[in-house]
Every structure is written in structure tokens, then in C-alpha cells.
N, C-alpha and C positions, 0 to 999 in steps of 0.2 A: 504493500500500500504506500513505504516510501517513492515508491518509484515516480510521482510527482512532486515531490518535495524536497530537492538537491541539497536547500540551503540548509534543511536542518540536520542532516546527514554531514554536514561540515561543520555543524556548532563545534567550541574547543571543551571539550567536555572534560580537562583536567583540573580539579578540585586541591587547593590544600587547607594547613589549618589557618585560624584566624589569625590576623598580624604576621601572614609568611611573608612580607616584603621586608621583612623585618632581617630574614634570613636568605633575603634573595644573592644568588653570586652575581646575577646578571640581570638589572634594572634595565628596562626599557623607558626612555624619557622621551613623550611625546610632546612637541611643545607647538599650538594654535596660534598664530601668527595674527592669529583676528577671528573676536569670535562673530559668526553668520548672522548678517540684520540684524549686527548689536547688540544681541540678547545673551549673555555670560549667565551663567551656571558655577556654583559652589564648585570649587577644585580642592578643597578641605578633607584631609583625612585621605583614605586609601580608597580612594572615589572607584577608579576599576574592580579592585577586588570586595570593598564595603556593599556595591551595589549591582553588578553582574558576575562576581564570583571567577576576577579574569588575575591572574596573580602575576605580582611584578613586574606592573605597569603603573609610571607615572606619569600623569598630565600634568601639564603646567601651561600659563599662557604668559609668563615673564619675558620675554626678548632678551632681555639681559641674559638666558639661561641658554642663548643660543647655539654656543660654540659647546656645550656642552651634550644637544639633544640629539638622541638617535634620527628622527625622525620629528621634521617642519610640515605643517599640514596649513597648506591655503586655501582657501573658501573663494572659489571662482566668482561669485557674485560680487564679492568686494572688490577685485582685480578689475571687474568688468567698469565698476561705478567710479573704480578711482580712490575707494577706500584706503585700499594699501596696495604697496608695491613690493613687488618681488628685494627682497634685501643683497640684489647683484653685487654690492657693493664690500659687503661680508665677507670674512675669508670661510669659506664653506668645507668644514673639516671632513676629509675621502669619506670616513664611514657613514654619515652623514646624509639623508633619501629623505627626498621632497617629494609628496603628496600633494596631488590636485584634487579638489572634492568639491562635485557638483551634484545636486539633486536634479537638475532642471534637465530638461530634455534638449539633444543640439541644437537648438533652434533658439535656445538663451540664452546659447553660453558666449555668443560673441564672436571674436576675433582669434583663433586659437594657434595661429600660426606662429606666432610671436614666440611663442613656448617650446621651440624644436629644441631638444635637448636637453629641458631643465628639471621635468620631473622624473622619479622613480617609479612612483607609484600612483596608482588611481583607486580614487575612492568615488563609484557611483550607483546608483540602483541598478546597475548592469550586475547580470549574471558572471560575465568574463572578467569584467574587475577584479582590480587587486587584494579590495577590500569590496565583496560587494553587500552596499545599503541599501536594501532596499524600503519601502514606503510601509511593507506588512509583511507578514506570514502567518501563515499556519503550523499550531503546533500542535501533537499530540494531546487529549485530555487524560491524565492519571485514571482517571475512571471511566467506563463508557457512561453517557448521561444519555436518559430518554429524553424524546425530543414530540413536542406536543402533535399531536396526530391532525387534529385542524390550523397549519400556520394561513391558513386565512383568516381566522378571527378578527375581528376589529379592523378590516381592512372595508378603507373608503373612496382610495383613488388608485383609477387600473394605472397607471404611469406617475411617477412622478420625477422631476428633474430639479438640483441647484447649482445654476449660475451666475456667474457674476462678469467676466470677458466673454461678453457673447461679440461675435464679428461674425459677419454675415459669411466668409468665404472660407470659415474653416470646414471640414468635416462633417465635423457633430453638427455644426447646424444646418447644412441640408439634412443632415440625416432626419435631424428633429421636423423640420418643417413638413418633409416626407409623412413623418410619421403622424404629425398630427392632424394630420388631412383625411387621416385610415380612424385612430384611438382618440382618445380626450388623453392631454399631456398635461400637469398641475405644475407651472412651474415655479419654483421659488427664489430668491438672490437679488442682488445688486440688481442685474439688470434690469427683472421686472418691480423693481421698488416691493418686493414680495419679501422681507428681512426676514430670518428666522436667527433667533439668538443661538448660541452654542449649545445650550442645556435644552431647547426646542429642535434640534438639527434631527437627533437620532430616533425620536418618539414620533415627530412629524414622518421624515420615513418608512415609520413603523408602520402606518397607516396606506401606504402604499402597498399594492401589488407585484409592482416593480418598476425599479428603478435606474435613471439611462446614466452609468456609468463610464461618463463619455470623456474619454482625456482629449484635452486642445493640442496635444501634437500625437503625430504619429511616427510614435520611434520604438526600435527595437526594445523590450524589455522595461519599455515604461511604462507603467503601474502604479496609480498613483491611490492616495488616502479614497478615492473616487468608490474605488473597488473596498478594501481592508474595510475602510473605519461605516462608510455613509451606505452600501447597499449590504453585506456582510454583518458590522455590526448593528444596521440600524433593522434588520429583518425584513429586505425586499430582497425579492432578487434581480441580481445584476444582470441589467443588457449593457453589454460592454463596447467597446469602441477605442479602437488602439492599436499595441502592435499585433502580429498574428495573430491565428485562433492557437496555433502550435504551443504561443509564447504563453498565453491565458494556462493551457491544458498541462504547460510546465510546474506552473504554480499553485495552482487550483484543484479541488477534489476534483473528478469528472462529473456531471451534472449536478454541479454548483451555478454555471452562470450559463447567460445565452450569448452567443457572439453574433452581430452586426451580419455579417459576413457568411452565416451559415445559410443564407438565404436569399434568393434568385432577386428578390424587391423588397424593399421597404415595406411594400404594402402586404407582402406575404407575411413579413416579421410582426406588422400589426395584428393580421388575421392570428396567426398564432397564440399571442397574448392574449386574445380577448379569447379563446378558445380553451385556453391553458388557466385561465384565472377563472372558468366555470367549472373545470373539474377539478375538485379540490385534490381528491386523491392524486393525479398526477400533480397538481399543482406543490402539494406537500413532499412530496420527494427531491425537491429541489434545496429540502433543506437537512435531509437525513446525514449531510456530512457532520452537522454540528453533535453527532449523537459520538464523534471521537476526535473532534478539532475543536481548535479553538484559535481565535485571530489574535495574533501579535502586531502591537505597532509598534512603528520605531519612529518617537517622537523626541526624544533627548540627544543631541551632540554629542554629551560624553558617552553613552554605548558607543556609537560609532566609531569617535576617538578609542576608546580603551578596544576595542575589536582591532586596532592595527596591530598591540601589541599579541594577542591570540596566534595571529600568521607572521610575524613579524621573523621567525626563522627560518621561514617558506620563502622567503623574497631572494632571485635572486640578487647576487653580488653587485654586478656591472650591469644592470638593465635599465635604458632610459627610452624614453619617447623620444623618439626624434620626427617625429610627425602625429604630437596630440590632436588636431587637426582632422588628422585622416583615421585617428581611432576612434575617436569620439564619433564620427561620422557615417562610419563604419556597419552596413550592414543593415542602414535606416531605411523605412520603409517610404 
């Protein structure tokens, strides 16, 4: 049954006792060069091992602590706005591997040519990354849990969607236009002055049927909170829109979500739903994964951070990008 879920088959599942960096021979020092959109997190105490159980690993985000750190990790969006700049300037000590770490899809990351040669390592919601972050997973539940036999209850709208960048020439929104010409689409966000606070996001969901988990680019392996947190955790199910149906079927139980693309028209993918939300029996089996998964998100920086030191013996020696560029690029759909 792991045979769709690679990432957790690579978790570092080495455990020691409490205070082992205490007795570590080999400290890895991670050090953040700028923490992402400004937002800093506690680096107090033995934050890696205190709080994902990852041992002999330190973060720091001091500069001063530079010539000392294994591993300098830049956050692409600050590079991109002007935030910070690369410290070219620095005598960059051999052992020494620089991380690029982007969540955003190629499409915002900029200008990346400029970088031939300078990082080691990548950290992004790619599967092939160095470190790969992704937006969620699915994990094992310790126990099987039953799972309600009617997941239509309490449901009031056959589609629902939330957006807030709507532009008329992406994707999803022909797709959406499509479809609401076939179903009734409820939709909520920015765009349509329709707010939904944070603690209303996943209960409003709830009340859905299903829900269009529609990413605004379409790149390999990007997956975003669309899927995890808002059709998953909020109990609709996902029509997705994104990279392959391949790339979904990597990460997902099998008849978890419906993919865009399994379907000749739009208007067929409408018939269907309105067809699949009358029978509840088929309708509820869309959700029998939850009777042995459960969804992980990855919403904190320092997981991510403390996860370099995990593979951080994995990497090798001498490997750089000498065409971030053409990897990041690599493979898009």
C-alpha cells in the first residue's frame, strides 16, 4: 500500500535519547540567511530534535555564524524582491553547500540564470529535490479508524471553489467557466468579495460535495495546500487540476480525488459529479482512504530546515547547478 507514498518510505527514522546533541561528534549547522516573508520562528533550545525528533542538527539564523555553517539556505523569494543578496562577497569555506529553497512553482521564481554555479543543493516541493518539501502528505494512522458510512451528511453545495488570483487566461478558469455552465459552482475568496475567515475555510468546505482543487500553474509535482489542507482536510472531494494524473496517483491513495483530465469534456466531468453526489454509496468510497491515512502538513520553516540535516550525509561532495535554470524548468508541463 506504500507503493504511493515514496516520501514516507524516506522519512529518517533514527531516534536517540533526549539532549543527544549534547553528545553529538558531528553537529550539522544550518544557518537561514533570511527568514521567508519575514516571518522568524523560535530557534531556542534543540528546535530539530525538541520538535521532529531529527538529532544533531543546528539552526541558526546569525550571519555572523557564517564561516562556520555546514550548510547557507536562501529563500528565493527574497532574492527575487531584493530582500537579500547572495553574500558573493564572503570567503565561502570548501565544505560549505548552499541551498536554494523555493515553494512557488517556475513560473515565480524569476530570473534563475544568474545562479549557474552557486548552489549545492535544492530544496522544493519536487519529488527529485535534494530536500524534497512538499505542501502535505499522507501518513499512516497507528490504528485503523472507521470512517462514517454516509460522508454526504450535511452537505449543501455540489461544487464548491476558493479564490482569490482569478485571471481570466489561466487554466482553472476556463476550466471553471466550463464547468459552471454544466453544475452550480459556490464560489468563495478575494475575488468574489465572498471572505471566508481561516476558522470558517475548512467547515464551509465541509458542506461541499466537492471541491475544485485547482492550482494557478501547471508544473511538474506541484501540489499545493489546494489539495492537503482545503479538499482533504476540509471533507470534499478533490477535482484537481495541475501536474499529471500520474503525478496526483504518486501521492494520493487511488480513488481519493478526480483528475480534470480523466475526461473527454468538461461537461462530461460535470455530468459525472452531479451523478456521483446522488449515489451516496459510490459517493462515500471516495473517502475510505481516511479509514488508514491521515494528512500531514508542512507549514513550519524549521521542519524543513532541520530535514537538510536528516540527508545531509546523502549529498554529494562536489555537486552544483550549473544550470538552476534549466532544472527548475525541467520537465514542466
Amino acid at each position: 500500500i506504500l507503493a504511493f507514498f515514496p516520501l514516507y518510505r524516506q522519512q529518517n527514522t533514527a531516534f536517540c535519547c533526549s539532549g543527544c546533541n549534547s553528545s553529538c561528534r558531528n553537529m550539522t549547522t544550518i544557518l537561514l540567511w533570511y527568514w521567508p516573508f519575514r516571518k522568524s520562528y523560535s530557534l531556542q533550545g534543540d528546535v530539530c530534535w525538541d520538535l521532529y525528533r531529527i538529532p544533531c542538527c543546528r539552526l541558526v539564523d546569525q550571519r555572523s555564524l557564517f564561516s562556520s555553517a555546514d550548510v547557507v539556505v536562501f529563500h528565493n523569494r527574497e532574492l527575487l524582491e531584493g530582500h537579500q543578496k547572495l553574500p558573493l562577497d564572503l570567503q565561502r569555506p570548501q565544505h560549505q553547500r548552499w541551498a536554494w529553497m523555493s515553494l512557488e512553482s517556475p513560473l515565480h521564481n524569476g530570473n534563475l540564470r544568474r545562479y549557474a554555479g552557486i548552489f549545492n543543493i535544492t530544496i522544493t516541493y519536487r519529488r527529485d529535490a535534494d530536500v524534497s518539501s512538499p505542501y502535505g502528505e499522507l501518513i499512516p494512522k497507528e490504528t485503523e479508524e472507521h470512517v462514517a458510512e454516509d460522508a454526504a451528511l450535511n452537505k449543501s453545495s455540489l461544487v464548491c471553489w476558493v479564490v482569490s488570483d482569478y485571471l481570466t487566461h489561466h487554466k482553472r478558469s476556463e476550466v471553471y467557466r466550463e464547468l459552471k455552465a454544466v453544475v452550480p459552482v459556490k464560489v468563495y475568496g478575494h475575488w468574489t468579495k465572498a471572505y471566508l475567515t481561516s476558522g470558517a475555510l475548512l467547515p464551509t468546505i465541509s458542506r461541499c460535495y466537492f471541491y475544485l482543487a485547482f492550482e494557478n500553474s501547471i508544473a511538474k509535482d506541484y501540489i499545493t495546500e489546494k489539495l492537503w489542507r482545503n479538499a482533504y482536510q476540509g471533507g470534499a472531494v478533490p477535482v484537481v487540476l495541475g501536474p499529471s494524473l500520474n503525478d496526483y496517483k504518486t501521492i494520493a491513495p487511488p480513488h481519493s480525488f478526480i483528475h480534470v483530465d480523466e475526461f473527454a469534456s468538461v461537461k462530461d466531468l460535470g455530468k459525472y459529479l452531479q451523478q456521483l453526489a446522488e449515489d451516496k454509496k459510490r459517493y462515500s468510497e471516495y473517502f475510505t482512504w481516511k479509514q488508514q491515512w491521515k494528512v500531514k502538513l508542512y507549514t513550519d520553516w524549521r521542519e524543513r530546515l532541520c530535514k537538510i540535516c536528516s540527508q545531509y550525509n546523502s549529498f554529494p561532495q562536489q555537486k552544483y547547478y550549473t544550470d538552476l535554470e534549466a532544472w527548475v524548468n525541467a520537465n514542466n508541463i
